[in-house]
C-alpha positions, 0 to 999 in steps of 0.5 A: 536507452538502457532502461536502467536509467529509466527505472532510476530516473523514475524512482527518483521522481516517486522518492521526491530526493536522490538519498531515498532512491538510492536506499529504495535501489541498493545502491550509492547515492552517488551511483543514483546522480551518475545515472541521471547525469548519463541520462540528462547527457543522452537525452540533451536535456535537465530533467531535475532541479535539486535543491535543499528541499529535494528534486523537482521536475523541469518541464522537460523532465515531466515529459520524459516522464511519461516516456520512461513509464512506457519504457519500462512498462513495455519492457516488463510486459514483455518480461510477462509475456516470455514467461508465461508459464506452460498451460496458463494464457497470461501472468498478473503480478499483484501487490498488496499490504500485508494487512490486506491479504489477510482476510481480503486478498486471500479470499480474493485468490481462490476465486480468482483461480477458480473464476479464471484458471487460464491465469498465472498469479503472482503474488507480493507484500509490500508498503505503500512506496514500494507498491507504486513505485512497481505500479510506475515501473510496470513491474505490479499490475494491480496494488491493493493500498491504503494509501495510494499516491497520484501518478500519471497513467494510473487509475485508482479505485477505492475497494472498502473502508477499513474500520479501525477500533482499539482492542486490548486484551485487558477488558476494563482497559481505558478507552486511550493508549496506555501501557503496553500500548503498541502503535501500528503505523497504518500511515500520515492519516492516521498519525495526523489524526490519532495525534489530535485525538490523543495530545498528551500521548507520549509515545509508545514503547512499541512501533510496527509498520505491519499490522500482523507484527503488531497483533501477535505481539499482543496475544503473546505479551498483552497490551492494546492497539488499533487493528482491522475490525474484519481481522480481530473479529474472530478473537474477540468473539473468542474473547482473546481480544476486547473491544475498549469502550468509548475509544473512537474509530478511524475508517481508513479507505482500501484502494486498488490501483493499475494501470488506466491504459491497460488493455488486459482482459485479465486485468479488468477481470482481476479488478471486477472480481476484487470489486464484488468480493470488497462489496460482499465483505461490507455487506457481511458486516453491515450488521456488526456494531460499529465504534465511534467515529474519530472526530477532531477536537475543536480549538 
């Protein structure tokens, strides 16, 4: 079987609708509904049912679906294996939001490398979506996320609890967006909960996916936004950034996911090492002030 088709049919499952796998695979919708017709045909079966609200597994497609997460995964373990590069034992392809290199992954590397030198390390950013649809497909062994979805064959673990506060480089800001306020979409939980907090929010003139965007946008220009305790903590003790009084805080949990059937030392050891530094990090902080939690407004 051409594990083009496996690869398709499982970003398709991960995309929920053949319209946004095809723009995750670069390619046509029609060439996406192609592919799983050729596959449905060689393998006798349907394996989706569209309808207006996208596309569900059959059951036989929930079976195949385990089937094509082997498929592909053996494949590109086999990939690994091949390429191990000459004087390292083994390759381990880690994935990671852009916000958690920063100060986290980063740190993780050196120590890594140092713990485990015998180790080719691959290192990625990506959002969420692309960071599981890897995990699935065994291109990524290890994804570092904030919000990691259920898949079969998957374990996920959470690191640390990120804390988000509202800083400003305007210290009497007001403890609620305002002008030159930028929003970082640090994903659905958070929108769900800074809509509530913040009802009569009208919208910000800015939007970044990445926090790091976000945060030099306002060194450079000036306004406010919520970002990572443990990444503006240098610029407020610079006095660069202020922390808003009276703006609530969201904690936000870091995970790490991989795949629950691996038999890689390496891995587990990735995975341990990931652990201890996550735990020295919150021990770090344990003494820093903290702001006030989010809570939701009653009705």
């Amino acid at each position: 079987m051409d594990t083009e088709l496996a690869r398709t049919f499982l970003t398709v499952v991960s995309a929920g609708n053949f319209i946004t796998a095809a723009e995750r695979l670069h390619v046509s919708q029609s060439t996406v509904s192609t592919r799983i017709h050729t596959l449905e045909q060689q393998l006798g079966c349907v394996l989706f049912v569209r309808n207006k609200a996208g596309t569900t597994l059959t059951p036989a497609g929930r079976q195949f679906q385990r089937h094509a997460s082997v498929l592909v995964r053996t494949v590109e373990q086999a990939r690994h294996d091949v390429g191990i590069p000459k004087g390292f034992s083994a390759t381990l392809v880690v994935g990671g939001r852009i916000g958690l290199w920063e100060e986290y992954l980063l740190r993780w590397l050196p120590l890594m490398t140092r713990a485990h030198p015998d180790i080719s390390i691959r290192a990625e950013s990506a959002l969420e979506p692309e960071l599981m649809q890897g995990l699935v497909e065994g291109r990524i062994d290890i994804g570092v996320m904030y919000t990691p979805q259920s898949r079969p064959g998957l374990k996920v673990e959470q690191l640390f609890e990120e804390q988000l506060i509202l800083v400003s480089t305007d210290p009497k800001s007001a403890p609620e967006p305002g002008p030159g306020y930028v929003y970082v979409d640090w994903g659905p939980e958070f929108y769900a909960r800074h809509a509530t907090l913040f009802p009569n929010f009208a919208g910000p003139a800015l939007t970044v996916n990445i926090g790091w965007l976000g945060l030099q946008h306002l060194l450079e220009n000036g306004g406010s936004g919520f970002f990572a305790r443990r990444i503006v903590e240098p610029l407020l003790k610079a006095r660069r950034l202020h922390a808003v009084a009276g703006a609530p805080g969201f904690a936000m949990p870091a995970y790490v996911a991989y795949p629950a059937d691996s038999q890689d030392d390496h891995l587990a050891r990735a995975v341990e090492t990931m652990h201890r530094l996550a735990a020295s990090q919150v021990n770090a902080s344990a003494d820093l002030p903290r702001a006030k939690p989010a809570t939701r407004r009653r009705r």
